[in-house]
N, C-alpha and C positions, 0 to 999 in steps of 0.2 A: 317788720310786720308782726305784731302779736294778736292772735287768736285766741278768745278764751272759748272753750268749750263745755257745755251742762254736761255732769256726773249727776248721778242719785249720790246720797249720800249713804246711803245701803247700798251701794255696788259690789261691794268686799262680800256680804256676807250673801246677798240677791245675784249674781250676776244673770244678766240678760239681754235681751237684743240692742234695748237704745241703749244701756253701757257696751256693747260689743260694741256698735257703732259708732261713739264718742270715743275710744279705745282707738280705733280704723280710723275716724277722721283725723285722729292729732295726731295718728304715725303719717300719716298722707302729708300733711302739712307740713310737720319736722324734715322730712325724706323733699319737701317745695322747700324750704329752707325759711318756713316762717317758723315766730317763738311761739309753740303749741300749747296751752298749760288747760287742764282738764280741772275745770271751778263746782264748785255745789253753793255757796249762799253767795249773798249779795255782796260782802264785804272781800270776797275773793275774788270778787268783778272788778272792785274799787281798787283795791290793791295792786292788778295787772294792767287795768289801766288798757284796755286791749282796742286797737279798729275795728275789729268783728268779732260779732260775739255769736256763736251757734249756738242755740235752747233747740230743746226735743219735747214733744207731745204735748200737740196744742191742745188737747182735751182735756189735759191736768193746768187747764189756763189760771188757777187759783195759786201752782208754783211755778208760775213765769214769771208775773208781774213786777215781784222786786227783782230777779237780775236779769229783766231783761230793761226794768227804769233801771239801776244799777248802769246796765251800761250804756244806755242813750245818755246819762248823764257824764259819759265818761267820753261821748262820742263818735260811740263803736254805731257800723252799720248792725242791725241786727237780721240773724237769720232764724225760724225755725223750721226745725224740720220734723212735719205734723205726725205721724205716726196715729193719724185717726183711724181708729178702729171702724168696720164697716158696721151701722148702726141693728142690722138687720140680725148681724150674729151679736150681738152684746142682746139683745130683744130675746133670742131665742137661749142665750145663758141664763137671763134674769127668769126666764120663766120655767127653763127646766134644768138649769145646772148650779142655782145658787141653795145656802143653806146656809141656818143661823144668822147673824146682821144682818150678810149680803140680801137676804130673803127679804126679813121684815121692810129694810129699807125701799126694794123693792115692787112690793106688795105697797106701800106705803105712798108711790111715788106711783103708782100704777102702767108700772111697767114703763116709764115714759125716760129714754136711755140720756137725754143730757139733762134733767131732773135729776136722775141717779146719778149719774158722773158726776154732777155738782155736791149733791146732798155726801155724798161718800169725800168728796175731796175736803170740805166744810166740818166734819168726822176726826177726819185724820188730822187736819190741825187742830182741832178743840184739843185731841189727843198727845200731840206735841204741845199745848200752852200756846199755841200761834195766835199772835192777836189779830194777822191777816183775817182768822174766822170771824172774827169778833167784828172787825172794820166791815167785812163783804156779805155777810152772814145776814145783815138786815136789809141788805140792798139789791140782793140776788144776784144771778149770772149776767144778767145785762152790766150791769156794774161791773163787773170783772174785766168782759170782753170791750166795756169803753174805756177802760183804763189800757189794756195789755192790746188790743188789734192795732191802733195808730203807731203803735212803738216798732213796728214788723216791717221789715225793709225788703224781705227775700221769702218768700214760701219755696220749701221744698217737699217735693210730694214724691211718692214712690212708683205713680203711673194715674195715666187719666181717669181709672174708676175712682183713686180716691179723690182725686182734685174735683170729679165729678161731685163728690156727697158733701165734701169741704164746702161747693159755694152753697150746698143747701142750708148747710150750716152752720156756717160762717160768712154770712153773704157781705160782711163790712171788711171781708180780707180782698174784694177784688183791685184795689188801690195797689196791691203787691205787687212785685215782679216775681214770676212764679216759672221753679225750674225744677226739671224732671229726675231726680236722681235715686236711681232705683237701690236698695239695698245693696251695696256694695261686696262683692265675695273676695275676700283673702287667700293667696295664696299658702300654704304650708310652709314652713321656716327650714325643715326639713327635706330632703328627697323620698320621695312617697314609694318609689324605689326600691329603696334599701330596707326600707322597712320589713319587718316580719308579719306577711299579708293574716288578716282575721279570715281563718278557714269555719263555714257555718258546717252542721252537722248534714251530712252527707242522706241524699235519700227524701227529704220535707226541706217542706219552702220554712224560710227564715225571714224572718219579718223586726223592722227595729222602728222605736220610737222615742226621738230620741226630744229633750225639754224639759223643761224643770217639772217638777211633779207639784200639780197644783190641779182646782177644781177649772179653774180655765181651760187647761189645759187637754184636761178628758179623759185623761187614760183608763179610768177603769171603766169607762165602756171598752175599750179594745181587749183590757181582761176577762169580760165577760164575755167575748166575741173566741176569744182564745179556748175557752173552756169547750168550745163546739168545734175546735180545729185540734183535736190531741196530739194529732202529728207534724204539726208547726210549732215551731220555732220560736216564742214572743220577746224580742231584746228592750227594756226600757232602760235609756242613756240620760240621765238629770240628776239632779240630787232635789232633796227633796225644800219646799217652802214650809220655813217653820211658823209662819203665818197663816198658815191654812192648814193648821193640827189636822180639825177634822177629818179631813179629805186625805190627808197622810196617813192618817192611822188604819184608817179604812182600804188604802191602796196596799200599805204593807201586809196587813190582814188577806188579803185578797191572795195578794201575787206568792206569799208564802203557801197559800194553800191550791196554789195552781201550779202543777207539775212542770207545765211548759213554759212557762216564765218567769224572767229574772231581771234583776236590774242590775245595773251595773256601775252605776253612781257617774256625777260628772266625768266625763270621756276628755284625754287631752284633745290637741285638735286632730294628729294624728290619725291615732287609733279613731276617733268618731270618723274618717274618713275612710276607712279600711271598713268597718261595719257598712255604712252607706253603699261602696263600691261593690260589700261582697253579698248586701240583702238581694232576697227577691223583689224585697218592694219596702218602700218606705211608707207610714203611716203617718198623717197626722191630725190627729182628733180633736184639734181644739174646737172649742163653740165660734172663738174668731180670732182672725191674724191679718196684722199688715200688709208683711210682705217673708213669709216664714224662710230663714238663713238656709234651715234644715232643707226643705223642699229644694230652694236655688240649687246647692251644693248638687244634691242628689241630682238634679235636671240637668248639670253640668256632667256629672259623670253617666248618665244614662240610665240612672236607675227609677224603673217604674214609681211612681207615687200614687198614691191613695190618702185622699184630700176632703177637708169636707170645703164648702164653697165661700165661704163667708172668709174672702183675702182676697188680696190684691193679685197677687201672683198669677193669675192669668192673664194679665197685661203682658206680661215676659212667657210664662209657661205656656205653651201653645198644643205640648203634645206627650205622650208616656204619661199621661194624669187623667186618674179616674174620682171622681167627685159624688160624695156621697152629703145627706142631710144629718148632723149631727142628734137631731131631735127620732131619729128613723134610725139606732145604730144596728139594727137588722142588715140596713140596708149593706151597711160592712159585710158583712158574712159573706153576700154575694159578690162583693168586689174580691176581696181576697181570693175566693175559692178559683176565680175565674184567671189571675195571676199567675203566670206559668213557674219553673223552676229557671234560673237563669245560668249560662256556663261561659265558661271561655271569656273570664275577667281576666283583663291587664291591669295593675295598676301603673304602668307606664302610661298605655295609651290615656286613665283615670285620671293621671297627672298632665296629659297634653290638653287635655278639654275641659279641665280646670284653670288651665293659663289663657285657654283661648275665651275664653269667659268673664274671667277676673278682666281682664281689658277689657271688656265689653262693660260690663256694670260700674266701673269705675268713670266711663267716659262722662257720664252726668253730674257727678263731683268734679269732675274738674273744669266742664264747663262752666260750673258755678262759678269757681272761684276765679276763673278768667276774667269773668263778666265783673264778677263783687270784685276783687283787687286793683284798684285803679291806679296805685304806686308801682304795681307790677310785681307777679311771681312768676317764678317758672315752675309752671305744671309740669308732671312726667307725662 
């Protein structure tokens, strides 16, 4: 049984969630005892020749189209699993967290978020020479989505809010068989144990935010949030997008000049586990998210979060999350302050409710591939 599965082709130097989770799906699969191989263009489709083919984020429908014809033509069932952004927080990015292009095209598109998702995707291949832009470019998004919807064998959604906004907006995917499989959490490779536990500084709440450092992602409002809190603690975990100069140069300017916060650059998995287990609280500031890894983890080991709303993650997260409006970062101030100091961390016990967990998140992948694999695997 070979599966091919979508990579960015910037994964190496971008790494992120739907590369974390093509990463997670082809070890799942190897570990089922199919041939897993992780593809980026159409001709690495053609080459494996695969049954199933997994793509990731149906909103970037303009780099589906050749491998996921690629591999209809190859005869693979095809899956994607949509990663659509809640349209309400990209609305509330476009109009208060973009700057330079992102802006103009924006303002341009009048705020109107799959207009922009198009128009920006139409961009980025002019920019690579893609003649994709050239062929879809005069025909618009409809063209796109009737080329790529009928080729779609399997929707995988990360919980019923997003499959909720999916059929608003992709109301020609209801012909799919459509399966629930939430963000996936990975155990540690290591024993969490043994490790040498991250003690925060004793006396002030300690606070981390951990994600690549980008304008999406928000962090310099939690810097500025920081500057009204001098006796906390601010940890940011990511390296930084060198795509988004701007907004980098501006975050490093910032956080250098704030006594109480530091970054810490990409964390292995470890260590970013040991931060999570030993904060007071987790933040996460984006304008929008899926289904954020970071929060799951934390929700698994018990560590309070502070969220803004625009994710998925309340399908699964029920409880220990406080939810703030991105557009309102005042409102943070009041979250935090009202967060207690937290004591009497295991990372044993951090470690048991991470396993009991990871099962649990994983059972929606594998019920996928029961139902898709018709020659028969064995799921774990």
């Amino acid at each position: 049984m070979k599966v091919g599965i979508q990579i960015r082709t910037d994964h190496e130097s971008k790494p992120g969630g739907d590369s974390a989770l093509a990463k997670a799906f082809a070890r799942r699969l190897a570990f089922a005892g199919c041939q897993a191989e992780l593809v980026t263009t159409a001709e690495d489709v053609r080459r494996l020749v695969p049954n199933l083919f997994i793509a990731f984020n149906l909103d970037q429908s303009l780099e589906l189209v050749d491998l996921c014809g690629a591999a209809k033509q190859c005869g693979a069932k095809i899956a994607v699993y949509a990663l659509h952004h809640p349209r309400q927080g990209i609305r509330g990015f476009l109009q208060g967290g973009t700057k330079g292009l992102r802006r103009l095209v924006a303002q341009f598109e009048g705020y109107d978020v799959e207009k922009y998702v198009y128009t920006m995707a139409l961009l980025r291949s002019c920019k690579r020479l893609d003649f994709r832009a050239l062929r879809y470019g005069l025909h618009g998004r409809q063209k796109i989505l009737g080329d790529l919807l009928p080729l779609i064998d399997y929707l995988l959604v990360s919980g019923p809010s997003e499959l909720a906004e999916i059929r608003l907006v992709f109301p020609d995917l209801l012909h799919t068989k459509v399966f629930v499989v939430p963000h996936p959490v990975e155990m540690p490779q290591h024993d969490l144990t043994q490790c040498n536990p991250y003690k925060p500084i004793n006396g002030c709440k300690h606070f981390i935010v951990a994600g690549r450092i980008e304008s999406r992602k928000n962090q310099i409002a939690v810097i500025q949030i920081a500057r009204q809190m001098p006796v906390a603690e601010f940890v940011f975990a990511g390296q930084l997008n060198k795509s988004d100069k701007r907004y980098c140069e501006e975050f490093d300017k910032l956080i250098l000049a704030t006594s109480n916060c530091r970054r810490v650059g990409q964390l292995d998995f470890n260590s970013l586990l040991q931060y999570l287990a030993y904060a007071d609280a987790v933040i996460c500031p984006s304008w929008f998210e899926v289904m954020s890894l970071i929060n799951l983890y934390a929700y698994a080991m018990g560590t309070p979060i502070v969220s803004t709303p625009y994710t998925y993650d309340s399908d699964i997260i029920q409880s220990a999350i406080v939810r703030y409006d991105p557009a309102f970062p005042a409102d943070l101030l009041g979250a935090l302050n009202n967060i207690g100091i937290r004591s009497g961390i295991s990372m044993a016990h951090a470690a048991k409710d991470l396993e009991e967990f990871s099962t649990f998140s994983w059972s929606g992948f594998d019920e996928f591939m029961r139902a898709a694999v018709e020659i028969g695997v064995n799921v774990p």
